[in-house]
N, C-alpha and C positions, 0 to 999 in steps of 0.2 A: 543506604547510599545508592543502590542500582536501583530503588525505584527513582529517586532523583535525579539520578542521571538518564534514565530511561523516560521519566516523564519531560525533562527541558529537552531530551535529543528529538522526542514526538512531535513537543509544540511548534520548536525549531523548523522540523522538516513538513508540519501539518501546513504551517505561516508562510513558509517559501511556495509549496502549493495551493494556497488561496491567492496568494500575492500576483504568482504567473496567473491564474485564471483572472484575476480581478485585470490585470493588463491586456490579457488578451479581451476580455468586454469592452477597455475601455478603445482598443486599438486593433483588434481585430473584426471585431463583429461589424462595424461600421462599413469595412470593407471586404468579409467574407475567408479572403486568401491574403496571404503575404507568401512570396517564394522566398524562400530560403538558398535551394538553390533546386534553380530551374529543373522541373520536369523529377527532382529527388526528392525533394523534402521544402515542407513548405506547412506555414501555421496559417489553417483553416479551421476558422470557429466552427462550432457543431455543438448540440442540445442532446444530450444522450439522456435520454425519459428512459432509457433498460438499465440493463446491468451489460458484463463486458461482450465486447460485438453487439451491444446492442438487442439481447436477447431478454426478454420479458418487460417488453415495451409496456408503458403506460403502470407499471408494476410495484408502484412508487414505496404501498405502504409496505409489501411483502419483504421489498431489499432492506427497508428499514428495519424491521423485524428482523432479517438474518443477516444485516450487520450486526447489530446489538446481540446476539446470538455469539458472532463470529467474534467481534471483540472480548464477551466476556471469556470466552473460549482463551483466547489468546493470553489476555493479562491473568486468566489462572495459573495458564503454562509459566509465563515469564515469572510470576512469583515461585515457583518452584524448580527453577534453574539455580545451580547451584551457582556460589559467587565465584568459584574458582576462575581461574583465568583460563581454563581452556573452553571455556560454556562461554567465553566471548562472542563467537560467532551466535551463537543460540539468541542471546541477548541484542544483538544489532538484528538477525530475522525478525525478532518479533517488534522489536519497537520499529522497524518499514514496515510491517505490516499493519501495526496499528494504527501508522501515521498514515497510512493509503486508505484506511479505511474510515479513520475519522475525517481526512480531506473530500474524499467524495459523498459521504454522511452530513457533511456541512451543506455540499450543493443541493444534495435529495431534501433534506429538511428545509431550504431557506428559497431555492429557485425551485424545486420541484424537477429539476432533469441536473445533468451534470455536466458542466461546462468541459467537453475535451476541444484539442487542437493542434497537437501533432502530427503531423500525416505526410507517410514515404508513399508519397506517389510513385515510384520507382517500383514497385509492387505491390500498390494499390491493398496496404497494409490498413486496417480499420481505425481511425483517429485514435487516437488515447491524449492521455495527459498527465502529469508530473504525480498524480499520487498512484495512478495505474503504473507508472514506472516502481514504483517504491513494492508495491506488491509482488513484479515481474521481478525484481532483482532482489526478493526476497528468496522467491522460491525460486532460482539460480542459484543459491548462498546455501539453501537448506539442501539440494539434491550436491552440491559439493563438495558441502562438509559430511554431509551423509558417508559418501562416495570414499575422502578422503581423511576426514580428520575423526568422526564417528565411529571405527567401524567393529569398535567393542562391543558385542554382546549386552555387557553391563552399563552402557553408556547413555539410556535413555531410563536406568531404573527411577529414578529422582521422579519422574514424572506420576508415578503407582504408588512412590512407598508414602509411608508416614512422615510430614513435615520434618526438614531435619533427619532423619533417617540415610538421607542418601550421604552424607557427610560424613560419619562415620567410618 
C-alpha cells in the first residue's frame, strides 16, 4: 500500500510540475517576464541546458545518467522504510524528491534543457521551478526531522539490515 500511495502522490505532484511548465511556454515565453510583484518576484521563462544554477551546461546526457542513478538510489531507500507511522516524514522526502526529479528528467529527455521560471528578483536569486521546489523542500524536511524527530541512534538501522529485519 505505500508504494501506492507513494507512486499516485509522485505522479500527482510530477503532473502539477509539467502542467505549470507547459503554462508557462504557453504564456510566458512569448513574452519573456510577467511581474508578479514588481521588482520581487516575477515568472521569467529560462532554458536551463545544466543542472541546479545552471552548472554543467550543455551536460544533457550525464544528468540523465545521474538522475537515473539518483532515483534508483532513492525508491531502494523508500522500499525499505519501515511502514510504521513515525517513518511518515521519511516517506513524503522521498516521494518530493522523486517527483523533482522525474519532473525535470521529463524536460532533459523530451526538450533537451529544463523549463524553469520562477525568479525573486529582489535578490537576484537563480530561476527555479516547481520540481526544483519539491527537492528544496525535501531536504528542509530531511535536515528537520534529522534534527528533531530522528535523533535515535537506531533510527536509520532499517536502511543496512536485512529486508524485514528492522521490524522486529
Amino acid at each position: 500500500m505505500k508504494y501506492l500511495k507513494g507512486i499516485i502522490s509522485a505522479l500527482i505532484l510530477v503532473a502539477l510540475d509539467q502542467l505549470t511548465k507547459y503554462l508557462v511556454l504557453l504564456n510566458v515565453k512569448p513574452v519573456g517576464t510577467i511581474p508578479i510583484v514588481e521588482g520581487v518576484l516575477s515568472l521569467t521563462y529560462h532554458e536551463n541546458r545544466g543542472a541546479v544554477w545552471g552548472i554543467m551546461q550543455g551536460q544533457i546526457p550525464i544528468l540523465i545518467v545521474t538522475t537515473l542513478i539518483i532515483l534508483v538510489g532513492v525508491l531502494w531507500l523508500y522500499g525499505r522504510i519501515p511502514d510504521e507511522a513515525r517513518y511518515l516524514w521519511l516517506r513524503i522526502i522521498g516521494v518530493l524528491v522523486i517527483a523533482g526529479a522525474i519532473g525535470n528528467f521529463i524536460d532533459r529527455i523530451f526538450r533537451h534543457y529544463v523549463v524553469d521560471f520562477i525568479y525573486f528578483e529582489l535578490i537576484n536569486f537563480p530561476i527555479f521551478n516547481v520540481a526544483d521546489m519539491y527537492v528544496v523542500i525535501a531536504a528542509a524536511l530531511l535536515i528537520i526531522t534529522v534534527i528533531f524527530i530522528y535523533k535515535d541512534e537506531h533510527d536509520f538501522d532499517f536502511i543496512l539490515s536485512k529486508k524485514g529485519e528492522h521490524n522486529e
